[in-house]
N, C-alpha and C positions, 0 to 999 in steps of 0.2 A: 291395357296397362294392368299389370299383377299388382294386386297389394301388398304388401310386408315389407319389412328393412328398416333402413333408415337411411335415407337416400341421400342425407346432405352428407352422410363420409364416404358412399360409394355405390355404385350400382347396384341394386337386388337382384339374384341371377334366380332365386329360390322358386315355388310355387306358393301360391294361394289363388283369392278369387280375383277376380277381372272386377275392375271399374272402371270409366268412361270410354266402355270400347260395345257400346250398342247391346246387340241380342245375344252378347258373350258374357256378359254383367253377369255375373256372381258364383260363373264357371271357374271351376280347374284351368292347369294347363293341356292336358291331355282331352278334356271333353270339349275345350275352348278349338281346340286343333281339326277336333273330327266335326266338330259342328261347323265352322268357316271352311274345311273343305266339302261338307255337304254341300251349304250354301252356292259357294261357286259352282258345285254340278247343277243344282239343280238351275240353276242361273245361268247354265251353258259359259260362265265366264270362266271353266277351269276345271281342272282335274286330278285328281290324287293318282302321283308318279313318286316312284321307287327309284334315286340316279344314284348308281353305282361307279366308285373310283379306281372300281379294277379297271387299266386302261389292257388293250391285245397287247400279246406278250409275243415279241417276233421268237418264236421256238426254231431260229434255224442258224446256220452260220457257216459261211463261205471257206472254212477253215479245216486244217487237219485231223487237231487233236482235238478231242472232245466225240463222244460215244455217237455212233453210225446211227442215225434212223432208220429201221428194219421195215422198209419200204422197195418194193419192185414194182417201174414202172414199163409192163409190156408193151409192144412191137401195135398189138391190136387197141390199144388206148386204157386199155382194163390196167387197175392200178390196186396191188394186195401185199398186204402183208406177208413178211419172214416167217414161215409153220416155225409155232415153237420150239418144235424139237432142233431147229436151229438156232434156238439163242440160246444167252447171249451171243449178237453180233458184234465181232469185235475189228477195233480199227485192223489194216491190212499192215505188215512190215513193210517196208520200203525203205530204201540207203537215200534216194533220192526223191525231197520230195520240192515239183514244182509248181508256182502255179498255172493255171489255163492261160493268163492271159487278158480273160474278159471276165465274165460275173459268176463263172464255177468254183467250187471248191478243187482245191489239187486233188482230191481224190478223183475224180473226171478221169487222169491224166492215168490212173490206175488201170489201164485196161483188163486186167485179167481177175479182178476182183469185181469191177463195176458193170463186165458184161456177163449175165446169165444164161440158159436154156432150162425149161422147163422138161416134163417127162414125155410130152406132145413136142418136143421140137421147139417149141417156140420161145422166142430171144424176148430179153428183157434186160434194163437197165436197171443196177440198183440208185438209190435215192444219193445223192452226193454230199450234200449238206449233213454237217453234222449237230447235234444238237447243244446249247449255249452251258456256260460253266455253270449255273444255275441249276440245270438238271438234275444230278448228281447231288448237290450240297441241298435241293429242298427234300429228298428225303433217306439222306446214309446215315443220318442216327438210329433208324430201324435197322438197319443192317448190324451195326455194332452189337444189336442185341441177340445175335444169331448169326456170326459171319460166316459161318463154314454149311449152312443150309443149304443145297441145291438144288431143295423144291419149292422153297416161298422165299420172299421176304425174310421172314424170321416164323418159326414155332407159334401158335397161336398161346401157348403156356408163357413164354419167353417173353412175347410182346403183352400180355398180361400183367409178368410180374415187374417189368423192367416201365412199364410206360406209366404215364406220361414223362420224360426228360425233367428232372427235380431243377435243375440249373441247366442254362445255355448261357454261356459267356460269346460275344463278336462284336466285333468291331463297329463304331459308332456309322462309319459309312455301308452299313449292311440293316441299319434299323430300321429300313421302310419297305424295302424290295424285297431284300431275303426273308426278311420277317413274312409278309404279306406271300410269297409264293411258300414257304413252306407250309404256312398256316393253309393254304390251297390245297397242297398234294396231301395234306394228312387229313384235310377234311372229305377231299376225295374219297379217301382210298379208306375213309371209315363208313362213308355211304354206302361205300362196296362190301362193307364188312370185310374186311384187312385187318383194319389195326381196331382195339379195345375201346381207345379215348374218341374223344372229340380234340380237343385240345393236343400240338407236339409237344409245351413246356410247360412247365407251370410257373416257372422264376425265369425271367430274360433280363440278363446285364449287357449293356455296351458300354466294354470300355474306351476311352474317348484317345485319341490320336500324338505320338510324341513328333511335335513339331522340332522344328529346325532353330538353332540359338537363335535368329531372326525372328521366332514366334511364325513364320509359315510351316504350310504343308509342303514337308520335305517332296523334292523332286531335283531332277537329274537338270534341268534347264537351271534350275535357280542355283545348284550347287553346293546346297546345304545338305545332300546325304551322308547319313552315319551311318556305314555299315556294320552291323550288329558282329559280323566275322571276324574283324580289325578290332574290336574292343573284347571280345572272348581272348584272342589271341596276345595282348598286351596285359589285360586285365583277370582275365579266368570269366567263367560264363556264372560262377555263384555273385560275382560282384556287379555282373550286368543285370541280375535276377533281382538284388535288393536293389538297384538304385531305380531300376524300373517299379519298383513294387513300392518305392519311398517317396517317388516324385512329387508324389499329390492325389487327392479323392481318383479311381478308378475310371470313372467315367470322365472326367477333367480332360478337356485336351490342354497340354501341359510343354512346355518348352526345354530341349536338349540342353545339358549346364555339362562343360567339360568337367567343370570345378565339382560337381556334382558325383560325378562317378569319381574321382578321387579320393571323394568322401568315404563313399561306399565303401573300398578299397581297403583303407587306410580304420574303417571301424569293423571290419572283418579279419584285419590284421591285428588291431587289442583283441580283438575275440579268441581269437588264438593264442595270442602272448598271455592272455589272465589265463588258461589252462595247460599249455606247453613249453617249455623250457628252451631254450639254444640246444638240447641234443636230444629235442624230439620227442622227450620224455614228458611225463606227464609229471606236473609241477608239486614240491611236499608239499605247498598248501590245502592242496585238493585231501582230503580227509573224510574220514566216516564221524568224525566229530563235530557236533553242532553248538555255537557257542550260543545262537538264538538272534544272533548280529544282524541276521539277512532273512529270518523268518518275515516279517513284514514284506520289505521288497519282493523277495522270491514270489511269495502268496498272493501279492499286489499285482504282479508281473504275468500270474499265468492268468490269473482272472481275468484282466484286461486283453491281455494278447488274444486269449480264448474268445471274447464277445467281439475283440475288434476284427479277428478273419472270418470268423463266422458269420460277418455284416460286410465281409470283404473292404472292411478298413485295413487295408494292409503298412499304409504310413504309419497309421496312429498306432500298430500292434508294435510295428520297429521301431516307432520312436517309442515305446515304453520299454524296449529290450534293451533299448540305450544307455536308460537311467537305470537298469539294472546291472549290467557290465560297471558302469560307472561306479556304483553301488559297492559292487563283488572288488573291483580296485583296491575300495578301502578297507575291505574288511583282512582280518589276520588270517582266517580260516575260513575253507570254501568247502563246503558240505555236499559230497560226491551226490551226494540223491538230490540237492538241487543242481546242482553240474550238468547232471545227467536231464533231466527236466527242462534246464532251458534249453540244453541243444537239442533237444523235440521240438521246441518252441521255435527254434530256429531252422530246423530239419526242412518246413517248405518252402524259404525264400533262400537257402543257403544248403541243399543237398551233399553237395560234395564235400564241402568244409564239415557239414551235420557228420556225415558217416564218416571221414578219418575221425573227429574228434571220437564220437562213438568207438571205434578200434580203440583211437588209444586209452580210451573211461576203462577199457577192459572186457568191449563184449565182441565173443567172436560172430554174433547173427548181423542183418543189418536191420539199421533204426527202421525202415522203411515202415515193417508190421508191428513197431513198437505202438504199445496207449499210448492214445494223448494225456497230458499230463494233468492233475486234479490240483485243488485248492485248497487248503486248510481256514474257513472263513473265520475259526477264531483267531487266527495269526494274521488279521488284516489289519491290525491294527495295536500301536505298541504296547509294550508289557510294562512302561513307565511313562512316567507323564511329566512336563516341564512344568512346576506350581510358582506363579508370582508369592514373593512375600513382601507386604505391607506390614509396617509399623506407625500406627494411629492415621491408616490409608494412604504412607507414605512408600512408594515402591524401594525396598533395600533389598533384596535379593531375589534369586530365584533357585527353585531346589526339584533335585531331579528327583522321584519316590515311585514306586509301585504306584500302578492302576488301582488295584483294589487295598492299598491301604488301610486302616483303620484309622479313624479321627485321631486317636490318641497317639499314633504313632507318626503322624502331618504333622502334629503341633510340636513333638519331642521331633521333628526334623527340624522345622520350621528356628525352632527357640534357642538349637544349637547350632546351627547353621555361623560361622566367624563374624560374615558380614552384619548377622543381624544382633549377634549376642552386645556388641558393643552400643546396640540402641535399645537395649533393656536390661544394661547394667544401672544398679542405685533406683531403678523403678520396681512400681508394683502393676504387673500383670492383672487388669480389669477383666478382659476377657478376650478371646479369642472365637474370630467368625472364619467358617471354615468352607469354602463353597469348594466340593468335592471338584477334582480333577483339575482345579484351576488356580482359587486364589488364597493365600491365607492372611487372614487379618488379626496382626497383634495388638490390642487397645492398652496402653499405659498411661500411668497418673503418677 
């Protein structure tokens, strides 16, 4: 038993000393450990074992595609590998491909690729199984970092500056297996001195699975597949982009809503109409004048969107794009350098739509290698403030004024204000309390 916590509202997982647990008493958790597995050796009742969860990995498969094992098995029982200056070994062409029959891969059935002769005459078969799709995806991110190389892997320079992988994004059914065997080949193949790191990633996201309006895992039995091809093709692929990117948290597995992607649709369609006109054109509101209307929101909107993709909160960055558009609706004039700004903001869940708009803003590059857009943090926040007004603490109006006001010029709002002048007509003004940004109190007698 550890001591520490406070056990009546939940288990203690922590460390401290040991109480009523014998000749462990006043130990750690870690000398508590090594001392009871002493004990049991020296007591022949046991022994300190290391059990490992890697289970054997069948590395082979009965199947076509998937890359040849460079293996020849000779006539005399001897069994050697493809001499390098033959590889890569690559699968064989063939119009027809079948199987054996019984427990070989169709490559078997290849005779003039699968039978050999050596420089002594001697016949050999190659290896027929091919090796599983796992192969390949636990380690082709070192490849990206050097694909045109055709003496290593990658550049010893290259895998240096490019490694470890900053982000890996995959799929929620890849977080134990693929995880676990790439973490293999890179630990491999760093023993071997290959690769720089220890580590393939340093940040691992799984994003989590879009189920079927039934909330299951789509599948062709159950008959809730959405084919992603049919909704590009009705919809355009930027509207499939944000409704996927809006659904919910990243990792979330999250349910198919028709009504959903209509959304999408139909808030990429104002996106458009608050910048482009019925002939295409780009709308008079859009101007190089700023009346200051939309300073706040604009500056509210990239801050936000900025921290929420960068945490790959991709919902919460469009739903703040939302209340921005919404925003720009009401405003009289739309300020081309914020124009230009959201639709960066919007440039990675909406590309295609990003770059016409961008044409028609007036540039002939594309947005792709534009900056991301900055923030003005003193415009977070408005340039006037809504002030209750009280008369002898009685609420009769409210007055809109400058942030930085002076006292004297709150009270000469405050004292002229319609509403309020009619409850300090025929009185005498005591005194006036003024709590900046907020309330103004007129005392009469």
């Amino acid at each position: 038993v550890i001591e520490g916590g406070n056990t009546d509202e939940a288990a203690f997982t922590g460390d401290g000393p040991h109480f009523n647990s014998g000749f462990l008493d006043g130990m750690g958790k870690d000398e508590a450990i090594k001392a009871a597995i002493d004990w049991l050796t020296e007591h022949k009742a046991g022994h300190e074992k290391v059990n490992y969860r890697l289970r054997d990995w069948i590395f082979s498969r009965q199947r076509y595609w998937g890359e040849p094992i460079p293996v020849i098995h000779w006539e005399d029982g001897e069994t050697t590998l493809v001499p390098e200056d033959e590889l890569p070994l690559r699968l064989p062409k063939a119009k027809d491909i079948q199987t054996s029959g019984g427990k070989e891969s169709p490559l078997a059935n290849l005779d003039d690729w699968v039978n050999v002769v050596d420089e002594n005459g001697r016949k050999g078969k190659r290896e027929t199984n091919t090796m599983p799709q796992w192969a390949g995806s636990s380690w082709y991110w070192l490849r990206y970092m050097d694909p045109h190389n055709d003496k290593a892997i990658a550049s010893p320079e290259k895998l240096k500056y490019w490694s470890p992988v900053d982000l890996y994004v995959g799929g929620a059914e890849h977080a134990v297996l693929h995880l676990l065997y790439a973490r293999f080949w890179h630990k491999f193949l760093y023993d071997l001195g290959v690769v720089p790191t220890k580590e393939p990633f340093q940040k691992l996201v799984n994003q989590g699975m879009i189920l079927g309006t039934n909330h299951e895992k789509m599948s062709k039995s159950k008959g809730n597949v959405i084919n992603p091809d049919d909704i590009v093709d009705e919809y355009g692929a930027d509207t499939l982009r944000v409704y996927e990117m809006f659904m919910g948290p990243i990792d979330a597995a999250k349910p198919w809503s028709t009504e959903g992607i209509h959304g999408a649709y139909h808030w990429l369609d104002r996106v458009w109409r608050l910048l482009i006109d019925d002939n295409n054109h780009l709308r008079d509101r859009v101007t190089t004048i700023n009346d200051g209307k939309l300073d706040k929101i604009y500056n509210q909107t990239v801050k936000i969107v900025s921290d929420d993709f960068s945490h790959m909160r991709f919902n919460v960055g469009i739903s703040q794009m939302m209340v921005f558009v919404n925003d720009a609706y009401k405003a009289d004039s739309l300020p081309i350098d914020y124009m230009e700004g959201f639709v960066k903001l919007l440039s990675p869940v909406a590309p295609h739509i990003a770059e016409e708009l961008w044409s028609l803003l007036g540039h002939d590059e594309t947005i792709t290698y534009e900056a991301w857009p900055t923030y003005d943090a003193s415009k977070l926040v408005e340039n006037t403030v809504q002030m209750v007004v009280q008369v002898n603490g009685k609420v009769r109006s409210h007055i809109e004024i400058d942030r930085d006001a002076a006292q004297d010029q709150v009270e000469k709002a405050a004292k002229q204000d319609e509403n309020v002048e009619k409850y300090l007509e025929g009185k005498t003004i005591r005194k006036v309390i003024v709590i900046p940004n907020k309330i103004v109190n007129i005392v009469v007698g």
